[in-house]
C-alpha positions, 0 to 999 in steps of 0.5 A: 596211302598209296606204296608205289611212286609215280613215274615222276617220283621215280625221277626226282628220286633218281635224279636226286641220287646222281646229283648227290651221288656226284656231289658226295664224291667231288667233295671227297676229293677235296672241293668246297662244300659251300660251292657244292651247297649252290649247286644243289640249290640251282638244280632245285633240290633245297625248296622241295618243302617251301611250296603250297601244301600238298608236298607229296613224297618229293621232300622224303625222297630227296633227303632219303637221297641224300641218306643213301649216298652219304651227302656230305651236308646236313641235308633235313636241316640246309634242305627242308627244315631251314627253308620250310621255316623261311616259307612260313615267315613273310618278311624273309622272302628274300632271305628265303630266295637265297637259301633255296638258291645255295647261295646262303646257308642258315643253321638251325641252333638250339633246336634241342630246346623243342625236343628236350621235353622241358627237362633240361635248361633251355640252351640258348635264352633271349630277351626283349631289349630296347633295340629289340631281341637278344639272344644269350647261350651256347648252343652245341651239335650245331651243323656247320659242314659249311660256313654259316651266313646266320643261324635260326636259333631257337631260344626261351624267353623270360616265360619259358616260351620257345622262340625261333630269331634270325641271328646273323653268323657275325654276331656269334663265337664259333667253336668246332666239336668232335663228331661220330659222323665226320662227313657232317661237322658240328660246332658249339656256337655261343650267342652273347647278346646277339640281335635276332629278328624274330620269326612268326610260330608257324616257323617254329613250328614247320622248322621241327616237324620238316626237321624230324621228316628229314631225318628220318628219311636220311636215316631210310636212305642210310638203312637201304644202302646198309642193306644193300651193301650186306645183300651184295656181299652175302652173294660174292663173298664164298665159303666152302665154295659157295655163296654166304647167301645160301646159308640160313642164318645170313638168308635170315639176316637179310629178310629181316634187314628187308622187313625193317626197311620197306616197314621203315619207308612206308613210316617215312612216306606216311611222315611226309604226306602228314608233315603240315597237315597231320591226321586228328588220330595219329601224328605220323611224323611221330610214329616214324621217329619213334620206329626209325632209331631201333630199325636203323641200328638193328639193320646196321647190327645185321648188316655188320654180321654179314659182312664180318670182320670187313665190317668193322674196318676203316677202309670199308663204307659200312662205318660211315652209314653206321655214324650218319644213322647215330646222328639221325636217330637223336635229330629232332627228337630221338624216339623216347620223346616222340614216344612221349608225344605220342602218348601225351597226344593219346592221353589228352584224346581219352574221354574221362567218365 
């Protein structure tokens, strides 16, 4: 795998920074976040992974964009996941077209289903009606920093089988929860026999594996900014007339802080070039979500001891990183299931005697 981008790399992840970057600070000040939604969507930063396959690194680098300015929008989810399970459902072409314009946001629901390891009860449960699919439940953490037109719910049949519905946002209740990241509020949304349409497995499918790629590099653009935040102030803040830089202690938090991160990018650029067409030998998209949740609190650890006690207050940006990176690292499976994944996939590779 190669570890150096392209000039063209180079510009999309550039040009991916400014936009939010400026988009982050419109809507700290107030604007509306559906409009800056459509904004994205006309500068092309929502169908990076609705193309034909190879995607490349474009995808990662664009939601780790989003991670290191603190887009204030579910990116993995409104950004790749939603859009890449549209691409693999051929009758949502039109809906697909709106999504990927900004014009319309499609929230995944219940994906907890998917990464729960079947231990618990299925949040959200659907049943095959006279009209056709009905989908029953609350589903909770639902990522509704913009008014939804509809969500993609994933629901278990009578079988016990993971389906994903199309559920139009008009046939739901819609209950606002707290939430550690308040850049990103979260609903609880209940579905009472609402009509879904359904989409094909390969939706299913595209909607976990881009969903876990997403989050993942979030959480790297959160990481790199936590690291460079704690690396600038170690070489303004003084004490005893010198930098905090030059004492080892603080040298030694930063290297590692460095390690964690660069060791974290080549998981996630590894992750997305094996999005869709994963190697036999190792799902990557799993390795990547098992590392990324212990890397990214304990360079958000290093980074609060650098800072001291500026760290830990309100006014400082430092918080805001650390809440984004909670939230990512449960996202699409935290790193215990994907663990599991990895193990079971090992288990079921080994030839008994």
């Amino acid at each position: 795998m190669k570890l150096l981008l392209s000039e063209e790399e180079h510009d999309i992840a550039g040009a991916a920074g400014l936009c939010f970057a400026d988009v982050t600070a419109r809507v700290t000040a107030g604007a509306d976040r559906s409009a800056e939604l459509g904004i994205i969507g006309e500068l092309g930063w929502l169908g990076t992974a609705t193309g034909p396959p190879p995607h490349g690194l474009a995808p990662a680098l664009v939601a780790e964009a989003a991670g290191r300015t603190l887009l204030p929008l579910p990116f993995a989810e409104l950004g790749l996941a939603v859009p890449a399970a549209l691409a693999a459902w051929p009758e949502g072409a039109s809906l697909l077209e709106a999504v990927v314009a900004g014009r319309q946001a499609w929230s995944p629901a219940g994906v907890d289903l998917l990464v729960d390891g079947g231990r618990g009860s299925p949040p959200l449960r659907a049943a095959l009606a006279a009209g056709g699919w009905v989908v029953s439940g609350s589903a909770h953490h639902v990522q509704a920093a913009v008014a939804s037109t509809g969500y993609l719910a994933v629901a278990a049949d009578e079988e016990g089988v993971s389906r994903l519905f199309a559920v139009a946002a008009d046939n739901v209740e819609i209950e606002a929860t707290p939430n550690a990241d308040e850049t990103c509020p979260v609903s609880t949304v209940t579905f009472d026999g609402a009509a879904g349409r359904e989409l094909p497995r390969a939706s299913v499918d595209a909607l976990s594996r881009w969903g876990a790629v997403g989050s993942v590099a979030e959480l790297l653009g959160c990481v790199e900014a936590q690291r460079d935040l704690a690396v600038a102030y170690a070489k303004e803040r003084k004490q005893f007339g010198v930098p905090i830089g030059s004492f080892q202690a603080v040298k030694h938090h930063c290297a590692e802080m460095h390690v964690l991160v660069e060791a974290l990018r080549v998981a996630v650029w590894a992750a997305a070039i094996h999005a869709v067409e994963q190697e036999e030998s190792i799902d990557h998209v799993a390795v990547a979500k098992s590392y990324a949740g212990k890397a990214g609190m304990q360079v958000g650890k290093l980074a609060l001891q650098v800072h001291g006690g500026i760290g830990f207050t309100w006014e400082h940006p430092l918080h805001r990183f650390l809440k984004r990176t909670t939230r990512l690292t449960s996202a699409f499976g935290d790193a215990g299931w994907h663990r599991e994944s990895l193990a079971r996939c090992h288990l079921d590779g080994l030839s008994m005697p």
